[in-house]
C-alpha positions in Angstrom: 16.9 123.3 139.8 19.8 122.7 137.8 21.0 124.3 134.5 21.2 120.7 132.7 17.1 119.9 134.4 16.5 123.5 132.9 17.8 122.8 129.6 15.9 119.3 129.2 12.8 120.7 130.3 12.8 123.9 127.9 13.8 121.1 125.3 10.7 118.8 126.0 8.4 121.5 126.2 9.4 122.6 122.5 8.9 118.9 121.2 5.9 117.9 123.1 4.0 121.5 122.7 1.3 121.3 119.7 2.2 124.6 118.7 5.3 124.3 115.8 8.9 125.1 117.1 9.2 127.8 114.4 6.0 129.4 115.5 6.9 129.1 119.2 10.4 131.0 117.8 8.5 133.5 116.3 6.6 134.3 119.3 9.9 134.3 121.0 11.3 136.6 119.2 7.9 138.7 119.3 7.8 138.8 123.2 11.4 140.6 123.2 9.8 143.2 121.1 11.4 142.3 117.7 9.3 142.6 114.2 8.8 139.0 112.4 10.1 139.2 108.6 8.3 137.6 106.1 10.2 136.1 103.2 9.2 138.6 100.2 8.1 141.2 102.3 12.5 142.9 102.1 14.5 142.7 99.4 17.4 141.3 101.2 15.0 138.3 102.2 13.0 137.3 99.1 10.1 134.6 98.6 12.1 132.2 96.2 14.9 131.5 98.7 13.2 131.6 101.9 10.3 129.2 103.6 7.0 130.2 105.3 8.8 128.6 108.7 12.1 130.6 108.5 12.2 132.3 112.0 13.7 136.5 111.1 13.2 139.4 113.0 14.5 142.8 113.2 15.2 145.1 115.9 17.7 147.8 116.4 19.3 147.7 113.5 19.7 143.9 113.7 18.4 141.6 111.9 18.3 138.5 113.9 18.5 135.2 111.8 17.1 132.9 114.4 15.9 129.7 112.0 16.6 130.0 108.3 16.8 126.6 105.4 18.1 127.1 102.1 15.8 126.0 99.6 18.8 125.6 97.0 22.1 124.6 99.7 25.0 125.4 98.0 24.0 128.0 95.9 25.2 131.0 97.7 21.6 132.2 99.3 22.9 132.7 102.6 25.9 135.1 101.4 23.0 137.1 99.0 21.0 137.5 102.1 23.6 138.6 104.2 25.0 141.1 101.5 21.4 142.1 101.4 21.1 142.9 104.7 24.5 144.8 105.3 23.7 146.8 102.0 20.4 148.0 103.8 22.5 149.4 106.8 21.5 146.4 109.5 23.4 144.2 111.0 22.8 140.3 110.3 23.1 138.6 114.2 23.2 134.9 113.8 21.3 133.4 116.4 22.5 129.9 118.0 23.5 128.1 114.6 24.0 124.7 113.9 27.5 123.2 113.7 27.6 123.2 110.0 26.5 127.2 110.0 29.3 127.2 112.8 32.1 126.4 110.7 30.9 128.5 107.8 30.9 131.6 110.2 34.2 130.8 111.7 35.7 130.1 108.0 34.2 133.9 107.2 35.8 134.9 110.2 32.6 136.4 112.2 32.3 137.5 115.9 31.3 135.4 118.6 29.4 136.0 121.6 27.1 134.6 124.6 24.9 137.4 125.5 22.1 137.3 128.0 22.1 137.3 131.8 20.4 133.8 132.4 19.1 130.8 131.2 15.7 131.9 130.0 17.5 135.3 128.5 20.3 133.6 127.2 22.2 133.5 123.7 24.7 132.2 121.2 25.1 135.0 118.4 27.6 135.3 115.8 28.6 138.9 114.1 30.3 139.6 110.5 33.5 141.5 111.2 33.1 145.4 110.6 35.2 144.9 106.8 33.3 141.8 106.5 32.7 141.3 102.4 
């Protein structure tokens, strides 16, 4: 089967499957052995600016931001969280952003990377620069 027939099939399974995409992320994320965060349940993540759907998880020493919304764009919550996150010794991954996150991470000047060894293991994470501030 090819890549492109893999890629269209793991995309109608998400959108046809009853289960919500941010759950099935979750579980995702809970099948490579990483802990789900809560919004409120870590300082660097609290209730006011994150949503019940927001898809984080920890593992490592990373904290991977997998599916994230602002509730207030524009106001800096994303540059607080990150702070947040650095401050507490862990490493904020970006995982497969959109191409408006994109060009925010290339304007901060973070790290690029595809890591995985196949489709199904596959990823597109960004890293903040070691004197990243």
């Amino acid at each position: 089967m090819s890549l492109t027939k893999k890629i269209h099939d793991k995309i109608h399974d998400m959108l046809t499957s009853p289960i919500p995409v941010w759950m099935r992320m979750r579980m995702d994320e809970l099948e490579r052995g990483h802990v789900i965060i809560q919004p409120g349940t870590v300082p660097w993540l609290p209730v006011e600016e994150g949503h019940d759907t927001d898809c984080v998880s920890i593992a490592d020493g990373e904290v991977r931001l997998v599916a994230i919304w602002a509730k207030y764009p524009g106001t800096g919550a994303f540059r607080r969280l990150v702070e947040g996150i650095l401050d507490c010794g862990l490493v904020p991954v970006v995982v497969a952003p959109l191409d408006h996150m994109v060009a925010i991470l290339v304007a901060w000047g973070w790290q690029h990377s595809y890591v995985g060894n196949s489709f199904e293991d596959w990823e597109d994470q960004w890293r903040p620069p070691e004197d990243w501030t």
